[in-house]
C-alpha positions in Angstrom: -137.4 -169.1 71.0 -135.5 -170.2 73.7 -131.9 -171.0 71.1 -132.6 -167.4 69.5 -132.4 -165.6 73.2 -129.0 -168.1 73.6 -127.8 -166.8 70.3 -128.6 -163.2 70.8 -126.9 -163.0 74.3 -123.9 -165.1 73.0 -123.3 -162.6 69.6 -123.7 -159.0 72.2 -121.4 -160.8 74.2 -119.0 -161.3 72.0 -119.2 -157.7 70.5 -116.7 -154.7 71.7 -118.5 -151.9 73.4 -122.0 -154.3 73.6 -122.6 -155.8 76.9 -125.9 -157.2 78.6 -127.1 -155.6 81.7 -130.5 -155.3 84.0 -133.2 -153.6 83.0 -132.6 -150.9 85.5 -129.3 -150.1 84.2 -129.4 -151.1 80.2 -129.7 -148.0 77.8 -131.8 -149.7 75.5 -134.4 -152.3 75.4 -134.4 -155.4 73.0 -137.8 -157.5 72.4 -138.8 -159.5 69.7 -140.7 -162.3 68.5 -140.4 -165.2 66.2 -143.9 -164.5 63.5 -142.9 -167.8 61.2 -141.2 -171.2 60.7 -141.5 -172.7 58.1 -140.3 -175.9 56.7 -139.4 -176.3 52.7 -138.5 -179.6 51.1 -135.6 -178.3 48.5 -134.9 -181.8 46.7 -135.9 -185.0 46.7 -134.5 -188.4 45.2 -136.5 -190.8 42.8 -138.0 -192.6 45.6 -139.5 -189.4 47.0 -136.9 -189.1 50.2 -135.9 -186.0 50.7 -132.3 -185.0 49.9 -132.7 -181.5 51.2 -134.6 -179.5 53.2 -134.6 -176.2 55.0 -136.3 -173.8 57.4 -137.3 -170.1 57.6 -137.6 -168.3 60.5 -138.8 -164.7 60.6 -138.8 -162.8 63.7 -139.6 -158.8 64.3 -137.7 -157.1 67.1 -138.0 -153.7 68.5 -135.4 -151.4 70.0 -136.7 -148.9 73.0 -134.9 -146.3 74.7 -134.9 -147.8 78.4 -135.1 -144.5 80.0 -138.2 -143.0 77.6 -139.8 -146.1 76.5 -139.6 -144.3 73.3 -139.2 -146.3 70.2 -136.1 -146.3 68.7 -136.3 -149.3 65.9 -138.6 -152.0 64.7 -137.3 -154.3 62.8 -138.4 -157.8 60.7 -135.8 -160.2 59.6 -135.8 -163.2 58.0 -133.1 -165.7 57.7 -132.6 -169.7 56.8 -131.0 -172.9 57.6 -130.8 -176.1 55.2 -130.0 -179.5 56.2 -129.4 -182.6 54.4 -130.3 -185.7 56.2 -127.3 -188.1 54.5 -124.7 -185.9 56.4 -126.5 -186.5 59.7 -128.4 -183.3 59.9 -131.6 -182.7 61.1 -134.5 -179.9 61.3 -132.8 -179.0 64.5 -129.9 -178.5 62.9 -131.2 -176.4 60.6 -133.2 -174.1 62.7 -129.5 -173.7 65.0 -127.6 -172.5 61.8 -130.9 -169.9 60.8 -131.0 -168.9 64.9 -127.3 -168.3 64.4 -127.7 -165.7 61.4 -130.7 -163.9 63.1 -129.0 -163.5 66.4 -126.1 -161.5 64.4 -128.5 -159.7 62.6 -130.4 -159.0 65.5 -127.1 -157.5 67.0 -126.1 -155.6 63.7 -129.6 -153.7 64.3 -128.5 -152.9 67.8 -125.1 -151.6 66.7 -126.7 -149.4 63.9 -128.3 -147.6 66.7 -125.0 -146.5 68.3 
């Protein structure tokens, strides 16, 4: 949970008019939490080793006005990585690239809002 926070705070930070801030003086709210990974073999050779592999992450976020408390958005979003240990890549790897894709998703909800 710890990469997707990373992720999230990198993508607002690299948005125009998006910025992190304290509690006490951000508009909005974000909170979320990551409800599955899961891990799918997507090929393997003759001898059984996998070729491919990749992982799904779903997370559900919510949006709150910071000065109501009021609800603004819920959201659940689902996204995936795919590795392929020959090239060196691993289920770390994997779980980066999907982190990656939700934390700009995640971001694309908070932009929606304004």
């Amino acid at each position: 949970q710890f990469l997707l926070t990373e992720q999230v705070a990198r993508e607002i930070n690299s948005r125009p008019g998006l910025r992190l801030t304290t509690k006490d003086d951000a508009a909005v709210l974000l909170t979320g939490k990551v409800l599955s990974v899961r891990q799918q073999v997507l090929s393997e050779d003759p001898s059984q080793a996998i070729t491919s592999s990749s992982t799904t992450i779903t997370v559900q976020i919510e949006i709150h006005d910071a000065y109501t408390g009021e609800l603004i958005k819920t959201a659940t979003l689902t996204q995936q990585g795919q590795f392929v240990p020959a090239l060196g890549e691993d289920l770390e790897s994997a779980q980066r690239q999907a982190y990656t894709f939700l934390a700009r998703d995640i971001v694309r909800q908070l932009e929606a809002e304004f």
